[in-house]
N, C-alpha and C positions, 0 to 999 in steps of 0.2 A: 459761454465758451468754457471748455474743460481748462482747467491750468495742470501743468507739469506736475503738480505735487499730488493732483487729486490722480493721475495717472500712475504713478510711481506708486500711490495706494493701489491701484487696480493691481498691478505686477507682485507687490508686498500679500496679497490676498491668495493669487494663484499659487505662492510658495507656499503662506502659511496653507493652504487648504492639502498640500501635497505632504505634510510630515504625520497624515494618520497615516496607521497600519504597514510602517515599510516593511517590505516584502527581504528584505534579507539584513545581514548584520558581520560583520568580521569576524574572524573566528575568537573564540575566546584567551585572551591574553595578547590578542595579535597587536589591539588597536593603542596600546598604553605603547609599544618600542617606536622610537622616533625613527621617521622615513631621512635613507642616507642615502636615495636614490634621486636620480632627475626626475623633474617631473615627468607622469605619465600623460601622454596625450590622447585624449579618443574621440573619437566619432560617435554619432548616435547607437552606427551598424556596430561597435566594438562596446559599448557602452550596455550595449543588449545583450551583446555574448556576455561577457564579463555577470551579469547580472542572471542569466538561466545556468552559467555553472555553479556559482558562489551563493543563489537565494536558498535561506533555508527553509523555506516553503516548498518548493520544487522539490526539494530533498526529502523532507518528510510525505508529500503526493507518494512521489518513487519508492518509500519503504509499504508505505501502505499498500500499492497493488505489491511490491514484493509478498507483502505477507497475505494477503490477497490469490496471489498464485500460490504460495503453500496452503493456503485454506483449499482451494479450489483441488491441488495434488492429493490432499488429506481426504476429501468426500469421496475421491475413488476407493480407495481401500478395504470401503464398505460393501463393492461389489466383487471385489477380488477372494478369490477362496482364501478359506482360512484354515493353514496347517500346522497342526501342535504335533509335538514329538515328546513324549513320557518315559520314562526311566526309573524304576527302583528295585531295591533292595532288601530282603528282609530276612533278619535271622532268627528261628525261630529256637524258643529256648524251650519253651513247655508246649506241646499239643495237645488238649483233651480228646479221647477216644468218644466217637461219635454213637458209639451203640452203648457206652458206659452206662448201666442202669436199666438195660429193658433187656428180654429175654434173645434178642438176637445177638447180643454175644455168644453166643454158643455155636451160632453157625459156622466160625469157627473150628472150633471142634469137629462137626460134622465132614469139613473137609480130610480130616483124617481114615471116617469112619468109609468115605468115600475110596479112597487109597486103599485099606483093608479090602473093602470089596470087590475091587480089581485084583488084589492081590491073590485074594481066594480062588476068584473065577479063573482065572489064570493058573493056579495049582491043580481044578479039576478036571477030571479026564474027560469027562462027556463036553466039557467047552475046548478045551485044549488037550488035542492026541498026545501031545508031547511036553508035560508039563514038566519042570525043573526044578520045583520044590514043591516042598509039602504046603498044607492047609496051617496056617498059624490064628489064634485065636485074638481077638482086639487088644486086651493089653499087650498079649506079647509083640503084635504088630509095631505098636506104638513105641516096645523096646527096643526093637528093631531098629527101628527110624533113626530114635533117639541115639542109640549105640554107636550104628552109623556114622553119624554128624558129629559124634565125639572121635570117633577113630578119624574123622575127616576133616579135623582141627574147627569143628565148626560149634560155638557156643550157642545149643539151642535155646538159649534164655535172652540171648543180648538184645533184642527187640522187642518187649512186651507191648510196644503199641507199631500196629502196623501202620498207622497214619500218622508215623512222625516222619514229616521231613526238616533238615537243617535250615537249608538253604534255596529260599524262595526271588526268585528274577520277575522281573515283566519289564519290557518295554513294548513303545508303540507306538505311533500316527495313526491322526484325528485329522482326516479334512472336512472342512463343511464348507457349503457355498449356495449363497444367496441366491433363490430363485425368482422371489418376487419379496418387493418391501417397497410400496409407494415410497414412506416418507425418506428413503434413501434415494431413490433415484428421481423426487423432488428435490431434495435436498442438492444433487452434484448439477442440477438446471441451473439452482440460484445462484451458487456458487458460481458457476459463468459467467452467470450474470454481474454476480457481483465485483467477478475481477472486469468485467468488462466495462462497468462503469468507476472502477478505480484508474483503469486505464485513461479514460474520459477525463477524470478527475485532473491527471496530471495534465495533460492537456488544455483543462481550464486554467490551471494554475499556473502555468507557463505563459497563457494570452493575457491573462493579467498582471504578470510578473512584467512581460513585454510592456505594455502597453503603461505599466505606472512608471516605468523607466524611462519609456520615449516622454511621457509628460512633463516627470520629474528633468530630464535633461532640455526640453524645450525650453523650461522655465529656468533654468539656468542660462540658457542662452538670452531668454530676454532681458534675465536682470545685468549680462553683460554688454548689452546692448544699449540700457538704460543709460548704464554707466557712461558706455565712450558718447552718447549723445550730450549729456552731460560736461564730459571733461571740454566739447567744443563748444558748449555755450558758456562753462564759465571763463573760458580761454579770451571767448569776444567779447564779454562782461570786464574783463579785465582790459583789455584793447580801449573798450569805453570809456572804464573809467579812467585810463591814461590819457586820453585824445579829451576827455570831458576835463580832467586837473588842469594840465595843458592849456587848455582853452581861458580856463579861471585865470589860472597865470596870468595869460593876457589880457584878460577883462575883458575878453568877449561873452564868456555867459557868467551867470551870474552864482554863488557860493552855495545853493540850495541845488545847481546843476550838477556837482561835483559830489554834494553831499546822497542824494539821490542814488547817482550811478553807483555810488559806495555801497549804501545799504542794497539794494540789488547786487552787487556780488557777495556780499556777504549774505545774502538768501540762497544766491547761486548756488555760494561751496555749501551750506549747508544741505541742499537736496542731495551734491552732490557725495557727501559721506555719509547720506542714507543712503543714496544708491547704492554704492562700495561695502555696505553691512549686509546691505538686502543681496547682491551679487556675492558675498563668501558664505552667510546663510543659503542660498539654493547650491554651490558647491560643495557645503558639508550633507545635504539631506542628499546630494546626486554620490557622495561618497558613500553613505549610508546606503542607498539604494543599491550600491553597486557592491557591498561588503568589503571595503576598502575602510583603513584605517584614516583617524581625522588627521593623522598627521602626515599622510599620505599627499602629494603635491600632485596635482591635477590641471591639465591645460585642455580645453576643449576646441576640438575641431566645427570647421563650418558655421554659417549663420543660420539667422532666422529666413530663409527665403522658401519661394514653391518650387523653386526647378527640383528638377525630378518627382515631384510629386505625382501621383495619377489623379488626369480629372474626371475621370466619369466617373459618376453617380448614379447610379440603380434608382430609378422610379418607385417611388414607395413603395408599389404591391409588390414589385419583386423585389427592395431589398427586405421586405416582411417574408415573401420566401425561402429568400437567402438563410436569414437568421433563424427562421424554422426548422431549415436543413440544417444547418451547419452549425453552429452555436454549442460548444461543448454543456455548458450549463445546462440548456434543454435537456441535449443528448441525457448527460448525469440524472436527470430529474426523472426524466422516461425510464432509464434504469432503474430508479429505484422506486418505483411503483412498479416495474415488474417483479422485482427481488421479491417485494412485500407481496404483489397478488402469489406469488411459487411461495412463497413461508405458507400459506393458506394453504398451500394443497398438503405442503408437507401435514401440517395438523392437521388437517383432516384424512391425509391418508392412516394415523394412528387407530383411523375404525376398519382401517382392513386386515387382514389378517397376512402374515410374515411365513413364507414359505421356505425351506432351507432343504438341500439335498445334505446328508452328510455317510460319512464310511469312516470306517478305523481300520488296520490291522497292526495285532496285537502278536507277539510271543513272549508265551509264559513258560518259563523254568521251575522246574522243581528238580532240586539237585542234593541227593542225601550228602551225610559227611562222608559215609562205609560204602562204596561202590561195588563191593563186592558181590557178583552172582554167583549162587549156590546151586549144581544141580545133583541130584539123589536118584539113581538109579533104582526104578520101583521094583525090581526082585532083588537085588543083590545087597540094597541099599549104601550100595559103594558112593561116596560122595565128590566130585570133580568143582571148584570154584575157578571165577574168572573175574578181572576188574574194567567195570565200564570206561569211555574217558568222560570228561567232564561234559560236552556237547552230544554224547549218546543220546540217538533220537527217543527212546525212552523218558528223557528227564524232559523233552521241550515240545511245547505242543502251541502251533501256530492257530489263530482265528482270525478270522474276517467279516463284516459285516456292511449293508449298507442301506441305508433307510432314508425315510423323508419326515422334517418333524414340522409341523403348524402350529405357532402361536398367536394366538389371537386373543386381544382383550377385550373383554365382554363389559367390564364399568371400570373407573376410576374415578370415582367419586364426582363426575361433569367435570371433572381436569381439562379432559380434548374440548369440550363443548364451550367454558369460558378461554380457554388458550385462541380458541378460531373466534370467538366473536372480539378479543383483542386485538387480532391479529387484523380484521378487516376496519377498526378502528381506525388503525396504524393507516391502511392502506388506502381509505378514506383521506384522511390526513394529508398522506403523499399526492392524492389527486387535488389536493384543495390547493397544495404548497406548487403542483404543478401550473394550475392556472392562472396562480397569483403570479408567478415566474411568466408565460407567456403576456399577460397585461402587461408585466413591465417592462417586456423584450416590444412588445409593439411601440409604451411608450418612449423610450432609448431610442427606439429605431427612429421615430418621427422624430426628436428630440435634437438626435442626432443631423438629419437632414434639414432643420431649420435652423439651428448653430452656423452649421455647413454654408447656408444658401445665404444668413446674417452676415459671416467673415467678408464670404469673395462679397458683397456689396459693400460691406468694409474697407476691401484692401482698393476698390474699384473708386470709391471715394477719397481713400487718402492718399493714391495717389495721384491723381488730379492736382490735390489740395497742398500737396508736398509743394509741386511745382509751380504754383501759383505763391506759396508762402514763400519759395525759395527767390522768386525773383521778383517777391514784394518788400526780403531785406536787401536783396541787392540794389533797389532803388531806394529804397531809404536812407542805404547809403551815403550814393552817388547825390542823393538832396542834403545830409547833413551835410557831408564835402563842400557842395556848394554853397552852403548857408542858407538853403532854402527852407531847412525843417530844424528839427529840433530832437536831442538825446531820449527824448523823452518815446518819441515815435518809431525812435532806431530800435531800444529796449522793446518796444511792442510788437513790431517789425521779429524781432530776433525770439521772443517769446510765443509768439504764434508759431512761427518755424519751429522750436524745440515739442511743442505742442503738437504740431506736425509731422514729426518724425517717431515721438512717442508714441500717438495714434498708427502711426503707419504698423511700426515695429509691434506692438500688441495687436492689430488687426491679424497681419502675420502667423504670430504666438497662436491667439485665437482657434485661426484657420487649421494650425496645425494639430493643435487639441482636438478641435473638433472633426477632422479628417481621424484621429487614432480612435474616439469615442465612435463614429461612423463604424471604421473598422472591425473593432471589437462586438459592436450592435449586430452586425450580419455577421458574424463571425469569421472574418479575413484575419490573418498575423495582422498586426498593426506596422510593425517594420520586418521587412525581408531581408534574412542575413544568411551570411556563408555555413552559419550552423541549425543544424536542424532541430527544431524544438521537440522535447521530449514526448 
């Protein structure tokens, strides 16, 4: 026969087993200010809210695909043309003359001799009927010119180098755009993929946020269940030993009857402020699990019962389908052995070669300090100047161009060649880490459905037994009353009942467990509530 205390252990075990890994926490500094409020009461259904808004688990899932979807934003970029815009300035203080030192400086000169020769032909009469001046000889030409340009305020010296300019511009746009680059347009696959299983992520993280919350809070419910079973048996424990003094008094039973039912309540209360430690212990982990401060005052809704539970049960092979489909874990795990098989192509697309369309247009300025244009009338050498403005299409001269350039890497030292045999490592790996996840999804799954099929035979036994215990102390009663039995058989009588009820009550607990472990295995929410999980 179990006794009541080796049960009370079974209950004390459920809780300690639930204070690994809690899934959320108060926020920082929250938990130390003392609670000035009523207590809060909640339900499982509120109990689960409360724990998908406040876990910081969930919270960190949701930053990760956050950044996840900016990774994923960021690999486009890579196909989107790219447009640079360039701008400078440049003042130029000294220019060396490009013909300085070789005989075509002189050419120069020749341009003069070129003028004289028009000038000439122009003064004689078999070229020109009507010429207007005479014949002048090279130097005097050259006085001419020169004379000119003096009477026409113009300083023929002030420029000795003709390829000085002051003031040099350019600006321009540069677009280039990606025509072909495997390891980019592998690259913005994975990335999909990758957010897609961050997404997933959250989603795992959430059904198990759910689901250690529904447990965590069952088990609070049974240690308060424990309890009020408790407080009615030491209550009739106490009845006893008054109806059992009482008796002494009279000298109908004898000082060892009295001494007895004593010690029996005083085991009673003793279980029973275990109970009462082990019921505020699964109230502070069900705080903790909920990110509620310890000193936060908590009253829970509802019992340990099935109503409203669902009973159907999926037939092994299809809840091993179920959880095949549905299972975010899997789902996460299939992701990322795709991610890894796309990082493969990415490295190995590094042996192909990178094709880019690009164009520029460019305008470049050259823009003297002295704008001033000179002209010299070639007979009369009269001189007329004029000032350009700063944007004269002279000083600015626009280009364009547009081309295709290929880069392609021909060795890096077997870089690509160990990077991809890494990389199918990795991806190896993730298939091995796959399979090992599906074994244990099948065995959960079975696991699950013999917990399952163990409780209801459970709850199907105790209660029977309940009822049979309950009106095996009611006659023991109705015989001690009569003086047909003895304190001795009442206390057993009453002991098998608390036995009874604890059995019941953990059957129950159990069932409920193993209906969320069920859940969680084919991957259903474990509880359905008004708010939608992440």
């Amino acid at each position: 026969m179990v006794s009541a205390p080796s049960i009370l252990a079974r209950g004390a075990l459920a809780v300690a087993s639930i204070t690994i890994a809690l899934p959320a926490r108060a926020a920082p500094g929250e938990a130390s200010k003392p609670s000035t409020v009523a207590p809060v009461e909640v339900g499982l259904e509120e109990a689960v809210e409360i724990a998908l808004e406040r876990s910081y688990r969930i919270q960190q899932a949701k930053l990760t695909y956050k950044d996840a979807e900016a990774l994923t934003d960021a690999s486009y970029w890579q196909v989107w043309p790219t447009v640079d815009a360039s701008a400078g300035y440049t003042r130029n203080l000294l220019v060396p003359n490009p013909f300085a030192g070789t005989g075509a400086g002189s050419l120069f000169d020749g341009f003069d001799a070129l003028g004289w020769l028009a000038y000439n032909a122009d003064a004689d009469p078999t070229i020109n009927p009507n010429p207007t001046h005479g014949k002048l000889s090279f130097e005097d030409y050259q006085q001419e010119v020169y004379n000119g340009l003096i009477a026409g305020g113009v300083d023929p010296n002030a420029n000795s180098n003709p390829f000085f300019v002051g003031n040099q511009f350019r600006a321009g746009v540069s677009v280039s755009q990606v025509l072909y680059n495997g390891a980019v347009f592998s690259g913005i696959k994975g990335s999909e993929r990758f957010l897609e299983a961050s997404k997933v992520a959250v989603k795992a993280e959430a059904q198990q946020v759910v689901a250690y919350t529904a447990r965590v809070f069952y088990a609070a419910l049974l240690a308060q269940e424990q309890t009020k079973i408790l407080d009615k048996s030491v209550a009739r424990s106490r009845d006893t030993a008054a109806e059992t003094a009482k008796r002494v008094s009279q000298g109908v039973l004898p000082q060892f009857a009295q001494l007895s039912s004593e010690v029996e309540l005083a085991n009673k209360e003793t279980e029973l402020f275990r109970a009462r430690n082990l019921a505020t212990s699964a109230m502070d982990i069900l705080k903790l699990a909920l990110g509620l401060p310890p000193a936060q005052a908590l009253k829970l809704k509802g019992e340990l019962a099935l109503a409203g539970q669902p009973a159907q049960v999926l037939p092994l092979s299809e809840a091993m389908d179920r959880a095949f489909e549905q299972r975010p874990d899997l789902r996460q795990a299939r992701l990322q052995v795709e991610v890894l098989e796309i990082q493969e192509d990415v490295t190995w697309a590094e042996y192909l070669p990178i094709v880019r369309a690009v164009g520029s247009l460019t305008m470049q300025g050259s823009v003297p300090d002295d704008r001033t244009v000179v002209s010299q009338d070639p007979t009369t050498f009269a001189v007329t100047t004029s000032k350009n403005s700063f944007f004269a299409d002279p000083y600015w001269n626009p280009s364009a161009s547009v081309g295709l350039t290929v880069t392609w890497n021909i060795f890096n030292g077997f870089l690509t060649s160990q990077t991809l045999e890494r990389n199918r490592v990795s991806t190896s790996k993730a298939r091995l880490d796959l399979g090992t996840l599906e074994d244990q999804v099948r065995v959960q799954v079975e696991q699950a459905l013999r917990d399952l099929d163990t409780a209801r035979q459970q709850i199907a036994t105790q209660e029977r037994n309940i009822e049979r215990a309950e009106l095996n102390y009611s006659h023991a009663e109705i015989r001690v009353r009569e003086g047909v039995s003895t304190q001795l058989e009442l206390r057993e009588a009453s002991q098998q009942l608390d036995q009874s009820r604890f059995a019941y009550r953990q059957a129950i607990h159990d069932y409920l467990v193993a209906r969320v472990s069920y859940d969680v295995a084919i991957g259903e929410p474990p509880v359905n509530t008004s708010k939608d999980t992440p």
